[in-house]
KOLZA-741507 format. One record per residue (C-alpha): z, y, x; residue number from 1; residue in three letters. Coordinates in pm, 1 decimal. Layout:
BEGIN
site zz->Z, yy->Y, xx->X, pos->NUM, code->Ala
...
This chain:
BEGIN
site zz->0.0, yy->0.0, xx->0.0, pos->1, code->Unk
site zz->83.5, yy->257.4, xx->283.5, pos->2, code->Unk
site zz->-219.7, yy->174.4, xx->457.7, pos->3, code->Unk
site zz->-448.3, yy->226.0, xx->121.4, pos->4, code->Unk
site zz->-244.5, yy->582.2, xx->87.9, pos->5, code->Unk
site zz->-282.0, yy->639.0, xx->451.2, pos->6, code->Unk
site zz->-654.9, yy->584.7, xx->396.5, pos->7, code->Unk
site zz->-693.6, yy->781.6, xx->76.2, pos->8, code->Unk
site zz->-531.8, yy->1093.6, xx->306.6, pos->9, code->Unk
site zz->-796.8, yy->1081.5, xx->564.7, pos->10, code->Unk
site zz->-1042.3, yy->1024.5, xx->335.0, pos->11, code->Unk
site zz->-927.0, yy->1318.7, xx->123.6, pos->12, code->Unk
site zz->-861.6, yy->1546.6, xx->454.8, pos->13, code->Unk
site zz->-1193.2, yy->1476.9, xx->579.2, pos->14, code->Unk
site zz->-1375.6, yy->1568.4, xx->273.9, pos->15, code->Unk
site zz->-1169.1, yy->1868.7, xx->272.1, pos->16, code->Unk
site zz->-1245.3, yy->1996.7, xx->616.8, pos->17, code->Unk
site zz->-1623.9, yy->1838.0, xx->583.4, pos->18, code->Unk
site zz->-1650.9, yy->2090.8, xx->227.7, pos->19, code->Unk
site zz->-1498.3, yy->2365.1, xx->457.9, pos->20, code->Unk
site zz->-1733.3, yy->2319.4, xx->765.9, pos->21, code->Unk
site zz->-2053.1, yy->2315.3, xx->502.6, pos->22, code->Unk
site zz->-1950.4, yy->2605.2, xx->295.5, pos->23, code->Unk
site zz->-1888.7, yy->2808.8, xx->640.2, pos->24, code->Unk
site zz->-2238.7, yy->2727.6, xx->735.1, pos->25, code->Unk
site zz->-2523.8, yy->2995.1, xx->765.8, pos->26, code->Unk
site zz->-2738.9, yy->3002.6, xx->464.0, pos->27, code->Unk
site zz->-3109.3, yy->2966.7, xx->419.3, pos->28, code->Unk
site zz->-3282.7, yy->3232.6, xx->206.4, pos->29, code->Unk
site zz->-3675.4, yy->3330.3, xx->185.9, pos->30, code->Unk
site zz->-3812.8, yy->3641.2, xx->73.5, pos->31, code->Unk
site zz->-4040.9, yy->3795.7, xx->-192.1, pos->32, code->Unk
site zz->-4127.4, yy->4126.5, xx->-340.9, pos->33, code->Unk
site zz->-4147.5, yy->4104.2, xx->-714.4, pos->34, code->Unk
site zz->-4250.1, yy->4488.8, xx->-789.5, pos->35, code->Unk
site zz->-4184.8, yy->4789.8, xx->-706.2, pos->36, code->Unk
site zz->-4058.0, yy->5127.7, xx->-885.8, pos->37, code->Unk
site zz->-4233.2, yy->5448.8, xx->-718.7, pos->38, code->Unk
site zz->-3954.9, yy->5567.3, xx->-517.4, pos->39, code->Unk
site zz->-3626.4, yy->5450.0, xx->-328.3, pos->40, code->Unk
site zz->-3420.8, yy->5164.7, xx->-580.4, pos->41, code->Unk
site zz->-3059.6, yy->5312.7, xx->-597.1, pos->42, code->Unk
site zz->-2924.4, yy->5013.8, xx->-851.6, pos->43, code->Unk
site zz->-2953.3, yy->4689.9, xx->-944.9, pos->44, code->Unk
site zz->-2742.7, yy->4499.0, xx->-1251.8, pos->45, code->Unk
site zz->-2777.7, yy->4159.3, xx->-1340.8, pos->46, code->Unk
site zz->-2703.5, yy->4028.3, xx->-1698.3, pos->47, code->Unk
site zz->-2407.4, yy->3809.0, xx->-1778.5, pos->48, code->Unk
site zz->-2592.3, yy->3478.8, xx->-1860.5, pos->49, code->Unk
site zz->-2822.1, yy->3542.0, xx->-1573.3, pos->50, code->Unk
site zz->-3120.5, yy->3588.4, xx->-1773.6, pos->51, code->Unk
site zz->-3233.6, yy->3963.2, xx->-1685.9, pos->52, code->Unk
site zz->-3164.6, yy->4181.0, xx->-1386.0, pos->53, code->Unk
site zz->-3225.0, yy->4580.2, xx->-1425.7, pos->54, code->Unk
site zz->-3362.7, yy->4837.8, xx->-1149.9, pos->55, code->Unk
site zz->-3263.5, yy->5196.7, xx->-1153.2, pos->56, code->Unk
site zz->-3499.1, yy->5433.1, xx->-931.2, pos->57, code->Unk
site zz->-3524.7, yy->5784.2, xx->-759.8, pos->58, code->Unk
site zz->-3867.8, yy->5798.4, xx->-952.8, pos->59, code->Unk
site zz->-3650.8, yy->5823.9, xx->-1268.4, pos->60, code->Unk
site zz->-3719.0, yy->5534.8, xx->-1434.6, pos->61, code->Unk
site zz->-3560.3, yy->5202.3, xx->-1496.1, pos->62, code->Unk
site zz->-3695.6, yy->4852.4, xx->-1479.7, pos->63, code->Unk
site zz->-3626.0, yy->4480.3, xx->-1681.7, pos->64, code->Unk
site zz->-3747.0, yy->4200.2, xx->-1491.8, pos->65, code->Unk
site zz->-3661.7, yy->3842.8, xx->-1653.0, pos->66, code->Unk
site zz->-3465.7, yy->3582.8, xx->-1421.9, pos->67, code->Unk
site zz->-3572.8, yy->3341.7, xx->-1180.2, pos->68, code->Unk
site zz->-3932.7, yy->3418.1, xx->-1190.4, pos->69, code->Unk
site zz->-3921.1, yy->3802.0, xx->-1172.0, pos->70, code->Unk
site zz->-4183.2, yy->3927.3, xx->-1444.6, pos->71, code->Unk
site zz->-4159.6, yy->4268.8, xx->-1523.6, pos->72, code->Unk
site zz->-4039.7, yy->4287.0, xx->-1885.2, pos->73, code->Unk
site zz->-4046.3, yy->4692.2, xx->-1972.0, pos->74, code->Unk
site zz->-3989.3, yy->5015.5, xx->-1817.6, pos->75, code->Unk
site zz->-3784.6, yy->5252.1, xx->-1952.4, pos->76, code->Unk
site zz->-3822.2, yy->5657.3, xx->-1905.4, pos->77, code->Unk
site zz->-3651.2, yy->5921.1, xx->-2050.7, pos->78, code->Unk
site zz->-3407.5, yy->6012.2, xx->-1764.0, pos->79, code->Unk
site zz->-3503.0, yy->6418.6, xx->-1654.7, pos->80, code->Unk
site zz->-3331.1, yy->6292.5, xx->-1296.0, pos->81, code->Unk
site zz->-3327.7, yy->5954.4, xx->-1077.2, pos->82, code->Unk
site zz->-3145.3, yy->5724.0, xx->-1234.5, pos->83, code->Unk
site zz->-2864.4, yy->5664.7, xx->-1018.5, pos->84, code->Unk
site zz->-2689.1, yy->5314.2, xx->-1168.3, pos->85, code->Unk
site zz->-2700.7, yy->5121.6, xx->-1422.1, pos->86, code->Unk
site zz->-2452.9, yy->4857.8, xx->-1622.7, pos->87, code->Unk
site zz->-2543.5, yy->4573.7, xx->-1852.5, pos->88, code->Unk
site zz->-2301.1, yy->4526.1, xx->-2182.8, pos->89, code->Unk
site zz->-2152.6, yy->4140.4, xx->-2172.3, pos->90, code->Unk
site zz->-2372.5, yy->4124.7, xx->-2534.1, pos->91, code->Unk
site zz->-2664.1, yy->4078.7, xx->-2259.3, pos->92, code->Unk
site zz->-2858.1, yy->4363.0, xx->-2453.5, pos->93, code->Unk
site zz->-2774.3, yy->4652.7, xx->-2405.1, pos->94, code->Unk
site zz->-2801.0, yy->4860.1, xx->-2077.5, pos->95, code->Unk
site zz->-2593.0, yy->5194.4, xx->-2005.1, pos->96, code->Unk
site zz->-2772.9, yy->5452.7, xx->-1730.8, pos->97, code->Unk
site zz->-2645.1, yy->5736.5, xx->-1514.6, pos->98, code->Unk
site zz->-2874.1, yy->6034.0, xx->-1422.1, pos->99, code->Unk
site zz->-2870.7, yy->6336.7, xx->-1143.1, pos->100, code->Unk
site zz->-2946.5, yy->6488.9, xx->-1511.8, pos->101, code->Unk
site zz->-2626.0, yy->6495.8, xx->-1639.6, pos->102, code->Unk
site zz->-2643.3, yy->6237.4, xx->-1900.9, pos->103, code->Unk
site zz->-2535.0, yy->5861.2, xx->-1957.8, pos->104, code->Unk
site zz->-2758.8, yy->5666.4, xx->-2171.6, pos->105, code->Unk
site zz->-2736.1, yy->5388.5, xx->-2379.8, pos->106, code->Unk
site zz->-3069.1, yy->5135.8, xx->-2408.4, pos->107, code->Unk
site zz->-3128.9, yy->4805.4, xx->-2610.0, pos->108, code->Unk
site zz->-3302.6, yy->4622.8, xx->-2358.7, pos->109, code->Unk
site zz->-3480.9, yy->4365.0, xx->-2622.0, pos->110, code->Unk
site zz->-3679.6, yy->4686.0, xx->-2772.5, pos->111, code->Unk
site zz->-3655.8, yy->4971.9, xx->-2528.9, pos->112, code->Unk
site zz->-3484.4, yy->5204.4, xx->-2767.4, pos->113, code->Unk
site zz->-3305.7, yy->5466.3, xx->-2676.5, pos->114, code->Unk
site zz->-3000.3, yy->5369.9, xx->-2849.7, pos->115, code->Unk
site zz->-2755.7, yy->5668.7, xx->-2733.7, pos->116, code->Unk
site zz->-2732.4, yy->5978.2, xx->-2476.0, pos->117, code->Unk
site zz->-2359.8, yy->6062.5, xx->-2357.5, pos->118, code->Unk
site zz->-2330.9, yy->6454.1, xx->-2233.5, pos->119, code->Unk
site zz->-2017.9, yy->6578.6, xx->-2094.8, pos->120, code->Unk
site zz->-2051.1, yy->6522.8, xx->-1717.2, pos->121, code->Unk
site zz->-2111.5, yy->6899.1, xx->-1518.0, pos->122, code->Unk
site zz->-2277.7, yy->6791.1, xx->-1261.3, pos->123, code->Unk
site zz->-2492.7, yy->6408.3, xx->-1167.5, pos->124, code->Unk
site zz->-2386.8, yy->6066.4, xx->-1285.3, pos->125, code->Unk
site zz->-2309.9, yy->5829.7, xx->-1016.4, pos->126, code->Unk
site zz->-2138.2, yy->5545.6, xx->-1172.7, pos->127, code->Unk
site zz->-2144.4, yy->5363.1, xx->-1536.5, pos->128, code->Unk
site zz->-1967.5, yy->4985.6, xx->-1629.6, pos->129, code->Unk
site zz->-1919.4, yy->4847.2, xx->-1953.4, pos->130, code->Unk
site zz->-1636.4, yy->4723.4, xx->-2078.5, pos->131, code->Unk
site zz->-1627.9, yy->4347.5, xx->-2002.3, pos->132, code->Unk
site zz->-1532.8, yy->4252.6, xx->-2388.9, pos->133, code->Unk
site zz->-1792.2, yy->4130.7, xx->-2577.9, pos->134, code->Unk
site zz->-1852.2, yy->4414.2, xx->-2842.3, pos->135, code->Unk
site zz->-1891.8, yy->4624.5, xx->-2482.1, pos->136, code->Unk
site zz->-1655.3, yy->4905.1, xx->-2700.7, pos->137, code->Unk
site zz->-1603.2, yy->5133.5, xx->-2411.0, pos->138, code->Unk
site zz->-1842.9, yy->5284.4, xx->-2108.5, pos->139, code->Unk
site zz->-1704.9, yy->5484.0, xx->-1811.4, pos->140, code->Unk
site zz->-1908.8, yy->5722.9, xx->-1612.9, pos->141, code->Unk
site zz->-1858.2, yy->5882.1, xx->-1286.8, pos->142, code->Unk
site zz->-1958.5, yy->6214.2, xx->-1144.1, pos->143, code->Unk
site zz->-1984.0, yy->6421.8, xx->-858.3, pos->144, code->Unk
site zz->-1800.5, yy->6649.3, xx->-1124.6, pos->145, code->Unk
site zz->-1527.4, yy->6457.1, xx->-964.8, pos->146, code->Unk
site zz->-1422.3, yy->6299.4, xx->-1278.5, pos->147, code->Unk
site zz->-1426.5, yy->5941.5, xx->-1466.1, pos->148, code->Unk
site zz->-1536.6, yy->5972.0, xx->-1813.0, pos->149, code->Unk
site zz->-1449.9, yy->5736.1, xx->-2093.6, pos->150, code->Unk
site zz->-1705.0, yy->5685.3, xx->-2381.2, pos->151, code->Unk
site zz->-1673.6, yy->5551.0, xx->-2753.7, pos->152, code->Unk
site zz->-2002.1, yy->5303.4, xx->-2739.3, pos->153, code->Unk
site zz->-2008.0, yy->5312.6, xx->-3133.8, pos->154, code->Unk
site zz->-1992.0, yy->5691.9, xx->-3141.3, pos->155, code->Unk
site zz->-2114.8, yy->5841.5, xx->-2854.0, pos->156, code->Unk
site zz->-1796.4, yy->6025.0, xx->-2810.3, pos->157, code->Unk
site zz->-1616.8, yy->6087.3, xx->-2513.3, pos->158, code->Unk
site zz->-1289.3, yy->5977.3, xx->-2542.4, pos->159, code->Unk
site zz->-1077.7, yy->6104.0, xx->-2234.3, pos->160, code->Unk
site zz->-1190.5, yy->6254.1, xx->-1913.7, pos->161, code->Unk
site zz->-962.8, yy->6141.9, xx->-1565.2, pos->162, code->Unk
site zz->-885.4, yy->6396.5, xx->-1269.1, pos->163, code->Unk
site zz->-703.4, yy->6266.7, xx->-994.0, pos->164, code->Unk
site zz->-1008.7, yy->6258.0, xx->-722.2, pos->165, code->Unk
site zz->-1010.5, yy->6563.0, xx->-531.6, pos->166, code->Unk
site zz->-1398.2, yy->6505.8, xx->-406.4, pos->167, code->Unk
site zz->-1694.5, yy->6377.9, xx->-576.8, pos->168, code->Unk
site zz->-1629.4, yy->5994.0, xx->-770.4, pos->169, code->Unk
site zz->-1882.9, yy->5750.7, xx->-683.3, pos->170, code->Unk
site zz->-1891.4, yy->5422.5, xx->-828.9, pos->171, code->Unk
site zz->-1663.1, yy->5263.9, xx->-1127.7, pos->172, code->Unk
site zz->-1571.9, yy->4908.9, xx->-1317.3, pos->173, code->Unk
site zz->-1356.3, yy->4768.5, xx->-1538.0, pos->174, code->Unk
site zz->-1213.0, yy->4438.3, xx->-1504.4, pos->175, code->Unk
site zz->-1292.7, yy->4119.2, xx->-1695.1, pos->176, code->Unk
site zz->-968.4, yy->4106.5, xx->-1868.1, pos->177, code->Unk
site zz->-1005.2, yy->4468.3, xx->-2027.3, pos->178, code->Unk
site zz->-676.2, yy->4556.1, xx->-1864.3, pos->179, code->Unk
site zz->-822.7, yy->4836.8, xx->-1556.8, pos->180, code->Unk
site zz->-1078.0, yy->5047.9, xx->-1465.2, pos->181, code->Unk
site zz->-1124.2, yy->5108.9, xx->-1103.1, pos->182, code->Unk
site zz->-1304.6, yy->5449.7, xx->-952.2, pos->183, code->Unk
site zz->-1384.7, yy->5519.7, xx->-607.9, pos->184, code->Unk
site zz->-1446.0, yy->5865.9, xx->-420.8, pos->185, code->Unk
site zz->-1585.5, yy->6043.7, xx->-134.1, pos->186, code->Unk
site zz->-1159.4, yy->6163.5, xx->-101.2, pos->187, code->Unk
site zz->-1157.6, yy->5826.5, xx->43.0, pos->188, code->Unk
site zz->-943.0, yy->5649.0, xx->-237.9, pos->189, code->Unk
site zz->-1019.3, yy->5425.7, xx->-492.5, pos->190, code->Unk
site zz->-801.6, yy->5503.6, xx->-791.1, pos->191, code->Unk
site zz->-686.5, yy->5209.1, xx->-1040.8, pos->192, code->Unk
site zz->-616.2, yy->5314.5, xx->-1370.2, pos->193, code->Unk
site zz->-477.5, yy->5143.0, xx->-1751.8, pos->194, code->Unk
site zz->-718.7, yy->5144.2, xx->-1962.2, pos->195, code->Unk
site zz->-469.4, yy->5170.9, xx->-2237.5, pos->196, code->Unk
site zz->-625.0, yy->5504.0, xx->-2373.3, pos->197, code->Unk
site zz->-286.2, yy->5689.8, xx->-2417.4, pos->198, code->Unk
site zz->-254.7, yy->5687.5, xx->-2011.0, pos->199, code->Unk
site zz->-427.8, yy->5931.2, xx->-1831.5, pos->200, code->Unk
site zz->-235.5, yy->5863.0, xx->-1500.3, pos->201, code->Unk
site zz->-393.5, yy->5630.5, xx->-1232.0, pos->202, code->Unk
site zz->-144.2, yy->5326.1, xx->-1177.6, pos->203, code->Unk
site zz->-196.5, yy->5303.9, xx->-821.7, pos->204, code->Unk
site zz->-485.0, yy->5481.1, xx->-535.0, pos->205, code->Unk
site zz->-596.0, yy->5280.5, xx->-246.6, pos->206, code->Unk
site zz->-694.4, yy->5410.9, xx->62.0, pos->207, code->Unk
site zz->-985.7, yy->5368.6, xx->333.7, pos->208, code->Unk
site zz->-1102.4, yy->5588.6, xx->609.0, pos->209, code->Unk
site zz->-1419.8, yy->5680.8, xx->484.9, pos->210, code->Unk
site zz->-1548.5, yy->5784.7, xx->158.9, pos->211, code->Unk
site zz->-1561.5, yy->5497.5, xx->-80.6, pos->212, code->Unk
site zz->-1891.9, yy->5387.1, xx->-215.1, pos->213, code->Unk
site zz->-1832.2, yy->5099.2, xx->-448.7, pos->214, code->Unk
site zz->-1514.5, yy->4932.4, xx->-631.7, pos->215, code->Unk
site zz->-1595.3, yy->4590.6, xx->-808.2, pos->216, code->Unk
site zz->-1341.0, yy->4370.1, xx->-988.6, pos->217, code->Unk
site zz->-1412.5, yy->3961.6, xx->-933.6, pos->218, code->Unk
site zz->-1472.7, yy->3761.0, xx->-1229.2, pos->219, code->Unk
site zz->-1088.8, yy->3648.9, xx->-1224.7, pos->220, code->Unk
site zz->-947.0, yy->4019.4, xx->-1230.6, pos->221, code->Unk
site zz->-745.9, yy->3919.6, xx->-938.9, pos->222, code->Unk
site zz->-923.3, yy->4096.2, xx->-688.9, pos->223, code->Unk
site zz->-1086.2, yy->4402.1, xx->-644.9, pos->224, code->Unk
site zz->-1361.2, yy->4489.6, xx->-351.5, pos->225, code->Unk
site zz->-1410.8, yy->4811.9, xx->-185.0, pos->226, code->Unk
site zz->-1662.3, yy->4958.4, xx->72.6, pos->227, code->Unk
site zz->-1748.9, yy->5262.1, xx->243.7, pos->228, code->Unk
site zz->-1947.0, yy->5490.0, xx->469.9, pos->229, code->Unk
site zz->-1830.1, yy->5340.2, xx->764.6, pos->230, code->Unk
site zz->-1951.9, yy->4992.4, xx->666.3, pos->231, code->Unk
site zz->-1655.8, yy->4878.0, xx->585.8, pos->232, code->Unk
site zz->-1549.3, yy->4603.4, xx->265.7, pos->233, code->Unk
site zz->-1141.0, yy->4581.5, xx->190.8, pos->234, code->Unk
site zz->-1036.2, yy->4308.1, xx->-65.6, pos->235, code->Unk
site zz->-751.5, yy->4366.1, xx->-279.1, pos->236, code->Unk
site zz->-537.2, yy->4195.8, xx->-455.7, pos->237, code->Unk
site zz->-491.9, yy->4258.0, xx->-835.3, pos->238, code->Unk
site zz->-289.0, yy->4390.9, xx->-1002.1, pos->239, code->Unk
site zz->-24.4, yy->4495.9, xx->-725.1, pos->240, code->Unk
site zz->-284.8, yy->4623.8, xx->-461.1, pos->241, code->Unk
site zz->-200.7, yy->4473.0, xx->-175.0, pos->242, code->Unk
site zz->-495.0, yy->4476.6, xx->87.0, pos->243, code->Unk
site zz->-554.0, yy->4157.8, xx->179.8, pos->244, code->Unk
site zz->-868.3, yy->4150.2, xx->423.0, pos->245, code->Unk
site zz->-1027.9, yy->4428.3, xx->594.4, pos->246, code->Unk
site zz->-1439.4, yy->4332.6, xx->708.5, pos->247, code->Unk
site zz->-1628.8, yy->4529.0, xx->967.8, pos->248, code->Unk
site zz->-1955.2, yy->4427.9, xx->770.5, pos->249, code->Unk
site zz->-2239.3, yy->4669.2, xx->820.8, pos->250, code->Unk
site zz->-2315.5, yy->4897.9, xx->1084.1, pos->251, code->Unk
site zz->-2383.2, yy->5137.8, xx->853.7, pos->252, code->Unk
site zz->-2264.3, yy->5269.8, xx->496.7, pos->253, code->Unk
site zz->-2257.2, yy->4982.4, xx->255.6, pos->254, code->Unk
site zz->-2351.2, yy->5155.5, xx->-130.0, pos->255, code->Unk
site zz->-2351.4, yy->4817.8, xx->-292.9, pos->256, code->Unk
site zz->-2134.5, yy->4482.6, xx->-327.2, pos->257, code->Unk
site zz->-2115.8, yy->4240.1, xx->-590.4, pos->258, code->Unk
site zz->-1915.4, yy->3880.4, xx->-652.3, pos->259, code->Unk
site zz->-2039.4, yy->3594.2, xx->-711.3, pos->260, code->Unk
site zz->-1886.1, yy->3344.9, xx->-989.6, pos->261, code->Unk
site zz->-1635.3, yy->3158.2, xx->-749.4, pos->262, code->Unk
site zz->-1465.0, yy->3501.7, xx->-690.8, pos->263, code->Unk
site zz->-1498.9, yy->3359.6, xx->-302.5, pos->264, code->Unk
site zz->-1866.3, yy->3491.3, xx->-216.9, pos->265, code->Unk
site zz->-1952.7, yy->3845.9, xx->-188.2, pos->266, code->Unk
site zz->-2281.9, yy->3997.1, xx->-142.4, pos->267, code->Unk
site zz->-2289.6, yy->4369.1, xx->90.4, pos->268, code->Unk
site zz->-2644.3, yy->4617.5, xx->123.8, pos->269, code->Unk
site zz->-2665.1, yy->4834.3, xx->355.8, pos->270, code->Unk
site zz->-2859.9, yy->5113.3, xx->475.1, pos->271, code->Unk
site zz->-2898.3, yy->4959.1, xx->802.0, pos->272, code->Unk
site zz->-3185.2, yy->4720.8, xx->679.0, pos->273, code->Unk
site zz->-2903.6, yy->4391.7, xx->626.8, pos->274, code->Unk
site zz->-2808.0, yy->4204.7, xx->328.2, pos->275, code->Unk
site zz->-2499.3, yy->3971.5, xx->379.8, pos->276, code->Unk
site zz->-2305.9, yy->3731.7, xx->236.3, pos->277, code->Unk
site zz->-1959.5, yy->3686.8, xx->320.2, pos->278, code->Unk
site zz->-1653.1, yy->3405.0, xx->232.3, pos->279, code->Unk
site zz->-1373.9, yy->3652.9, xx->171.3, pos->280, code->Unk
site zz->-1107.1, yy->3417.4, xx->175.4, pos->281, code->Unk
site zz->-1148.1, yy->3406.5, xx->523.8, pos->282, code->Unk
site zz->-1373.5, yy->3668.4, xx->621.1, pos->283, code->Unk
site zz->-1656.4, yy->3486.9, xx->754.4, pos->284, code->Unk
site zz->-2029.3, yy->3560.6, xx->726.5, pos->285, code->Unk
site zz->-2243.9, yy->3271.1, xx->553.5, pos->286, code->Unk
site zz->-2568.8, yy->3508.7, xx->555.7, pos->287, code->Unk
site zz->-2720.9, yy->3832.2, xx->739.9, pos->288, code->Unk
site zz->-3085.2, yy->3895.7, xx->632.5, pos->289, code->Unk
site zz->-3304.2, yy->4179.0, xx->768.0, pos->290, code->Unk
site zz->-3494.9, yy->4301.6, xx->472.8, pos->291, code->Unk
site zz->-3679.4, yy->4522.0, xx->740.3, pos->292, code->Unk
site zz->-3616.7, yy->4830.4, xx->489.9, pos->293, code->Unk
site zz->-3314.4, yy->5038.6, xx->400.1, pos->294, code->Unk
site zz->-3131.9, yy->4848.1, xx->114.2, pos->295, code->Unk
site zz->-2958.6, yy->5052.7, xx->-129.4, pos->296, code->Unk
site zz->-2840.9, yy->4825.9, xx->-394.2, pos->297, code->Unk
site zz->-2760.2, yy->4467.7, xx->-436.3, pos->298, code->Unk
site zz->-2637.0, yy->4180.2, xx->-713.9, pos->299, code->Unk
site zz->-2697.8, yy->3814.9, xx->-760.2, pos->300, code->Unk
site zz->-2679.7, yy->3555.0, xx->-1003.2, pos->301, code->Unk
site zz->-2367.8, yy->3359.3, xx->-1046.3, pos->302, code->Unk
site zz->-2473.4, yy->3058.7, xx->-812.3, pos->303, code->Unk
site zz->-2592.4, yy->3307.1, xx->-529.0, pos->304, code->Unk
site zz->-2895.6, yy->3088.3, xx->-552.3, pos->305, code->Unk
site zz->-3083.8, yy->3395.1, xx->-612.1, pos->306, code->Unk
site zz->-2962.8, yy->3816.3, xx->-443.0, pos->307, code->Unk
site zz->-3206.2, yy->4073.8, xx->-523.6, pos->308, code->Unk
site zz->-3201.4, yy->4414.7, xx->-341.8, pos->309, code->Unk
site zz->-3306.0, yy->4790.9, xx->-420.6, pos->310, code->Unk
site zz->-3508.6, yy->4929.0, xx->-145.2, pos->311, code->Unk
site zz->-3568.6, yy->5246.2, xx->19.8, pos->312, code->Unk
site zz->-3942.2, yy->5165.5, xx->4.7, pos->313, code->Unk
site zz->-3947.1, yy->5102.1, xx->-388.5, pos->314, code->Unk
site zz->-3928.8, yy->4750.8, xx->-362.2, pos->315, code->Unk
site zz->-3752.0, yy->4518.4, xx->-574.4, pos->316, code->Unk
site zz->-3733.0, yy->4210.1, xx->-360.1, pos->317, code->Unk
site zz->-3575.6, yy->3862.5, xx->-464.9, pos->318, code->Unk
site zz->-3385.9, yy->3642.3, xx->-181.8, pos->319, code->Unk
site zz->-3428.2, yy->3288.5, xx->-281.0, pos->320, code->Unk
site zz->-3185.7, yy->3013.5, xx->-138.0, pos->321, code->Unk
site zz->-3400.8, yy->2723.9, xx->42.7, pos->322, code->Unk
């Protein structure tokens, strides 16, 4: 019996480090240019079941193309000013988009209506995230107004404006259980905050040395990922904020990072030309790709099988796992 148990452990240990050593392994992607907007891609969203990834664009326009094969669906203008980001509701149909003109708007992505435009920002819209719920009841909105706006998606109304950056707010997202909202700001902070809508105080801010780009919750809620101008990624831990892992990633400023569905794998885009893939648990890097091109926003679908970048050069490019 001891020697069947003692077997069974080596067995099981061997498995474990084998699973370890594989999943620390480089991987294999190829790459291919699906389309192209007419100027630099500044975001890219992909729906929740995988389906549909959207393109936002300096040219002012935004993009559906379906998922894996990449077939451009619809364009949608209306935007006076490049279309800075973009958000997909969890309903998988509707799309929220924020311009350098002013305005956050609301698009059913199954007709191309304009469903709703949100005014109330001062200056451009960097930053817009659903609400994670399924009715997608509330949209935030960030500005170099220096404030996070909250929106009534039923109404159009704003509901509450926050103030606590002191500089220009970049990106924004709530977490998957509905309890946070997270904003980031060229102060250098990223501010968590209750989404209970009788708070208007930020629960905790979290600090790098650079400003901060992009603040993502994982699927989970229990962590959140930061990055900055100095090509920098911090991981967080939820909800106390404790900084658990600090990655020299890029070389450059890193405007994009997304998780994948294990809440392990995260995806970075830099401006220096490299796409990456990284195991936060323990900080190692599983992929660097040149794209040969300036990448300015990144997401992938839920297997990483698939990461598609924004480029400088217009291109909407899909890396494919081998």
């Amino acid at each position: 019996m001891k020697i069947k148990l003692r077997n069974f452990l080596l067995i099981l240990l061997f498995s474990t480090l084998y699973g370890d050593y594989l999943f620390c392994q480089q991987l294999k992607y190829e790459m291919k240019t699906i389309g192209r907007h007419d100027d630099e891609v500044l975001g890219v969203f992909v729906n929740e079941d995988n389906t549909k990834v959207a393109t936002c664009s300096l040219d002012e326009t935004i993009k559906i193309w379906s998922l894996p094969e990449g077939k451009e669906l619809m364009t949608l203008p209306g935007h006076m000013g490049q279309v800075n980001n973009i958000s997909f509701a969890g309903n998988n149909r509707w799309l929220a988009s924020g311009s350098s003109d002013g305005t956050v708007i609301i698009w059913d992505t199954e007709t191309g209506e304009k469903l709703k435009t949100l005014k109330g920002h001062t200056d451009q819209v960097i930053g817009v995230y659903f609400s994670q719920q399924d009715d997608a009841a509330f949209l935030a909105s960030t500005s170099f107004d220096k404030t996070v706006k909250l929106w009534d998606t039923k109404t159009g109304s704003e509901i509450k404006t926050l103030r606590e950056h002191t500089d220009r707010t970049n990106n924004v997202a709530y977490s998957y259980d509905g309890k946070y909202l997270a904003s980031c700001s060229d102060d250098r902070t990223v501010k968590v905050w209750s989404t209970d809508l009788h708070k208007k105080e930020s629960i905790m801010t979290l600090y790098h040395d650079a400003p901060v780009l992009t603040a993502l919750f994982s699927f989970d809620s229990k962590l959140l990922a930061s990055s900055d101008e100095l090509g920098y990624i911090k991981i967080w831990a939820m909800p106390g904020g404790k900084e658990l892992r600090t990655i020299k990633a890029h070389d450059e400023l890193i405007q994009d990072v997304s998780f994948a569905e294990n809440n392990i794998v995260v995806v970075s885009a830099s401006t220096d030309k490299k796409v990456k893939l990284w195991n936060i648990e323990n900080g190692k890097n599983l992929l660097t790709f040149n794209a040969g091109v300036e990448v300015w926003s990144c997401d992938l679908v839920s297997d990483y099988g698939i990461i598609i970048i924004g480029c400088a050069d217009g291109s909407v490019r899909f890396l494919v796992r081998k």
